[in-house]
C-alpha positions, 0 to 999 in steps of 0.5 A, a space after each residue: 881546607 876541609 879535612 878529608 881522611 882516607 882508611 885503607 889504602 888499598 886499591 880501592 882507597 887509592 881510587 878515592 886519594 885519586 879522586 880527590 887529588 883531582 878535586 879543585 875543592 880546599 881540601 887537605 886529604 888525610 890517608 891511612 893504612 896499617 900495612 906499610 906497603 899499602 902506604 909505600 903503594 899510595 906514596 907511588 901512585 900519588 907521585 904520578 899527580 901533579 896536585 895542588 892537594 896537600 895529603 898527608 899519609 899515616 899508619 894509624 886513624 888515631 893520628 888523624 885531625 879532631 875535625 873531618 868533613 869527610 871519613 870514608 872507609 875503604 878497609 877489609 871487612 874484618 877491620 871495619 868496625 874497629 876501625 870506624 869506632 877509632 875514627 868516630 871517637 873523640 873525633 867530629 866527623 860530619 860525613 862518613 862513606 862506607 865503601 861495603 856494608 859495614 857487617 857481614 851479620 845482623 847481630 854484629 850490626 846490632 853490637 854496635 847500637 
């Protein structure tokens, strides 16, 4: 199936593993959060789906596949731009969803160019 990563596991991140297990697509759904209660949160919540979508949950974006289809973004705004340069590096990721806007200045914007 396609490679689908999940970064923060919040309640918005839970919101698209929510989606996502009710897909009938292949996928094979990858969700991360450093904080282990939001991966203790995940865990309950995805026990409530009878899916047929494997997921796998980890602590880091650095233990995901080489090859996504699809990274979305779902982490609070101090952690979002680090967090997409650990998941754009060394790593084949042909569509990334940011869920809020990627900085809160122009001149942190322009750092990443």
């Amino acid at each position: 199936g396609k490679n689908v990563g999940v970064i923060g596991l919040g309640r918005l991140g839970r919101r698209y593993l929510e989606g996502l297990l009710r897909s009938t697509g292949e996928l094979c759904i990858w969700g991360v959060d450093s904080n282990e209660d939001s991966l203790k949160q995940a865990r309950h919540h995805i026990s409530h789906f009878n899916s047929r979508v494997p997921i796998t949950l980890l602590n880091s974006v650095t233990d995901l596949p080489s090859n996504l289809e699809v990274g979305i973004s779902a982490t609070t705004a101090d952690a979002r731009v680090s967090t997409l340069r650990q998941l754009l590096e060394g790593r084949n990721v042909r569509y990334v969803i940011l869920e809020k806007v990627l900085t809160q200045s122009l001149s942190e914007s322009a750092q990443l160019m």
